[in-house]
C-alpha positions in Angstrom: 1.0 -14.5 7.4 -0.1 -13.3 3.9 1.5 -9.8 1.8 -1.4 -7.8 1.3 -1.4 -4.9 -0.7 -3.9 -2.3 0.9 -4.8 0.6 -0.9 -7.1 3.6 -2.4 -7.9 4.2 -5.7 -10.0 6.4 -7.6 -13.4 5.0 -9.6 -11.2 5.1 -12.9 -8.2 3.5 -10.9 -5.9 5.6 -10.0 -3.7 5.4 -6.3 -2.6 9.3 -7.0 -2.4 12.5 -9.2 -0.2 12.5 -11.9 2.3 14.8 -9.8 1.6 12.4 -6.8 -1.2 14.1 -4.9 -3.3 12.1 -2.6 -5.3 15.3 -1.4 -8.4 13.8 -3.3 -8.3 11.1 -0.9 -9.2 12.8 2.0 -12.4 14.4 1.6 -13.8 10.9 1.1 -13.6 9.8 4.8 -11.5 9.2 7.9 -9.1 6.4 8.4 -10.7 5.5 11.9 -13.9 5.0 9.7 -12.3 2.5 7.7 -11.2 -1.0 8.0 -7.3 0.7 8.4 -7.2 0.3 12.7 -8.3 -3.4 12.0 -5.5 -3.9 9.4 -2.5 -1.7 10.8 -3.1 -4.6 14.0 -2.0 -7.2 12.1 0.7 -5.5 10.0 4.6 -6.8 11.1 6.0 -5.5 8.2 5.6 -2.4 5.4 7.1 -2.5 1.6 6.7 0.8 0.6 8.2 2.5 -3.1 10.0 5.7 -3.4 7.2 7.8 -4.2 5.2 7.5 -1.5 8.4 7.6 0.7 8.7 11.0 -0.9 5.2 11.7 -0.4 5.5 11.0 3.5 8.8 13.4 3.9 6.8 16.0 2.1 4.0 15.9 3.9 5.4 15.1 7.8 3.8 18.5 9.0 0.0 17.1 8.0 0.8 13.4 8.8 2.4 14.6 12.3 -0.7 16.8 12.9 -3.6 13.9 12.1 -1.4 11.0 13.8 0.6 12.4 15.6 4.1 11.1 14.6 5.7 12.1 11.4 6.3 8.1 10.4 2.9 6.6 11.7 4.4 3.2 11.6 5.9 1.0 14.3 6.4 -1.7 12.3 10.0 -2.2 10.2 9.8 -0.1 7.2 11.8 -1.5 3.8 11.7 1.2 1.4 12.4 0.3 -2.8 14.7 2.8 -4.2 17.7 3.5 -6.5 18.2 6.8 -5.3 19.9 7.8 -2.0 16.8 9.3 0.1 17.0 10.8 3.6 16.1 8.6 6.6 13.1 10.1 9.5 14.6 10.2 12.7 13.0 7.5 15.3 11.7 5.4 12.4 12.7 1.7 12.2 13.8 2.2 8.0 15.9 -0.2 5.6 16.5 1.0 2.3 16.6 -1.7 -0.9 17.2 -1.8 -4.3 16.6 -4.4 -6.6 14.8 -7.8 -6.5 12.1 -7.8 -4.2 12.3 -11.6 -3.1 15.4 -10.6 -1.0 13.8 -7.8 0.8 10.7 -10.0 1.1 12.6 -13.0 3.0 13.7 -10.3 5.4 10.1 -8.7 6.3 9.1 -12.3 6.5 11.4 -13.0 9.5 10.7 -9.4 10.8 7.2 -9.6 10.4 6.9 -13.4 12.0 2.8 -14.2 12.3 1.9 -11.0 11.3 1.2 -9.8 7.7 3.4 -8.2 5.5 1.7 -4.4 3.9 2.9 -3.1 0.7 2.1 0.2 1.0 2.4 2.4 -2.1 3.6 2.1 -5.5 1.5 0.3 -8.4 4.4 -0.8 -9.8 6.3 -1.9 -7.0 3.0 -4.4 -6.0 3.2 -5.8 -9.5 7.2 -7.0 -9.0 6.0 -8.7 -5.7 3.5 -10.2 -7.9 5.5 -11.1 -10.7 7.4 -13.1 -8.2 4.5 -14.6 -6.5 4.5 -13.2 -3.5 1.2 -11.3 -3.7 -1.6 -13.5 -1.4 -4.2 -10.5 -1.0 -5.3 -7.4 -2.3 -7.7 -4.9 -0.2 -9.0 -1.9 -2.4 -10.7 1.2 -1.2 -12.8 2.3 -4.0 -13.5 6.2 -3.8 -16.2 8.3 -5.0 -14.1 10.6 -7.7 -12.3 9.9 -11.2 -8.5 11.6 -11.2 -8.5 11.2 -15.1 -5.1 10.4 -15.3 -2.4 9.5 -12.6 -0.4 6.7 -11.1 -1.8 3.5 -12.0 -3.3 0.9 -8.9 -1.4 -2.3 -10.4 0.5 -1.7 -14.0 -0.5 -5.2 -14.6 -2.5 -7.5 -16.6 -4.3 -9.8 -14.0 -7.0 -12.0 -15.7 -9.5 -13.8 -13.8 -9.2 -17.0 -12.5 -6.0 -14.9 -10.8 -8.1 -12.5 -8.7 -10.7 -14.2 -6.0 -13.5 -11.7 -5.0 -13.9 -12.6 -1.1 -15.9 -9.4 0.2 -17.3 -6.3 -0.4 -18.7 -3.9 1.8 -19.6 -0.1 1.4 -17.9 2.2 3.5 -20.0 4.9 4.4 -21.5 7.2 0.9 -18.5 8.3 -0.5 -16.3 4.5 -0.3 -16.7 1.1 -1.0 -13.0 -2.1 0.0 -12.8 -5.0 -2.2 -11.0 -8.2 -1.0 -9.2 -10.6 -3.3 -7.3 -13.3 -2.6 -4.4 -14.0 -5.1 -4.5 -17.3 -7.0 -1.1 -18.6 -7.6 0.3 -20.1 -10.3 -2.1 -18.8 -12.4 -0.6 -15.9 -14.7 
């Protein structure tokens, strides 16, 4: 079981627009082209930050339309915020505040052999890392530069702490990077 934190990010970094936007995500590919079905198998658990919460309610009609279902997700869903956000109906949600290594002892025993998927939220990754719960990050690299917009990881993360374990190009317009997460080693 390893916490992964699988995401896109534009050439010059960025997971989404400065207003929280991931429209320029789309026109690089489809999800089924991707190593996502693969990953999504494996996944027992989601963290996932307020934003992209947000982002998800907002955008039910489109995400309902492409996977059918307005929460995608079968898998427990423990979502950081300190505000008071509506629930989707049908969708197995817990909402958290605070210190992530409570929540994470919980997806843990939710998630059992499976992996754990942070989902969204720069920040959010980086308190999962600060704690040293972080084992594996899988980036999507697209083809564009956002110029400004929410950071991938608001962190400073030195090598020998990231391990390069794969690359591979995903058709013209995407390339997933694989590290592994050295511990102890801040």
């Amino acid at each position: 079981m390893k916490t992964i934190y699988y995401a896109a990010t534009s050439l010059d970094g960025f997971i989404a627009t400065e207003d929280d936007s991931l429209d320029w995500l789309f026109s690089l590919g489809s999800l089924n082209d991707s190593s996502y079905p693969e990953f999504i198998a494996g996944v027992g658990a989601l963290a996932m930050g307020s934003a992209t919460y947000e982002w998800m309610l907002r955008n039910a009609e489109n995400v309902a339309a492409q996977t059918g279902s307005a929460w995608p997700y079968t898998q427990p869903a423990w979502i950081f915020s300190t505000r008071k956000l509506p629930a989707i109906a049908g969708a197995d949600i817990r909402f958290v505040s605070g210190d992530v290594r409570q929540a994470h002892a919980e997806m843990r025993a939710a998630a059992g052999a499976s992996n754990i998927w942070i989902v969204g939220g720069g920040d959010l990754v980086g308190q999962f890392y600060d704690c040293g719960l972080l084992d594996q990050l899988i980036i999507q690299i697209g083809s564009c530069t956002l110029g400004a917009g929410k950071p991938l990881l608001p962190r400073q993360l030195l090598s020998p702490v990231l391990q390069l374990r794969s690359v591979r190009q995903m058709g013209s317009a995407m390339a997933e990077l694989r590290y592994d997460v050295q511990k102890g080693e801040k």
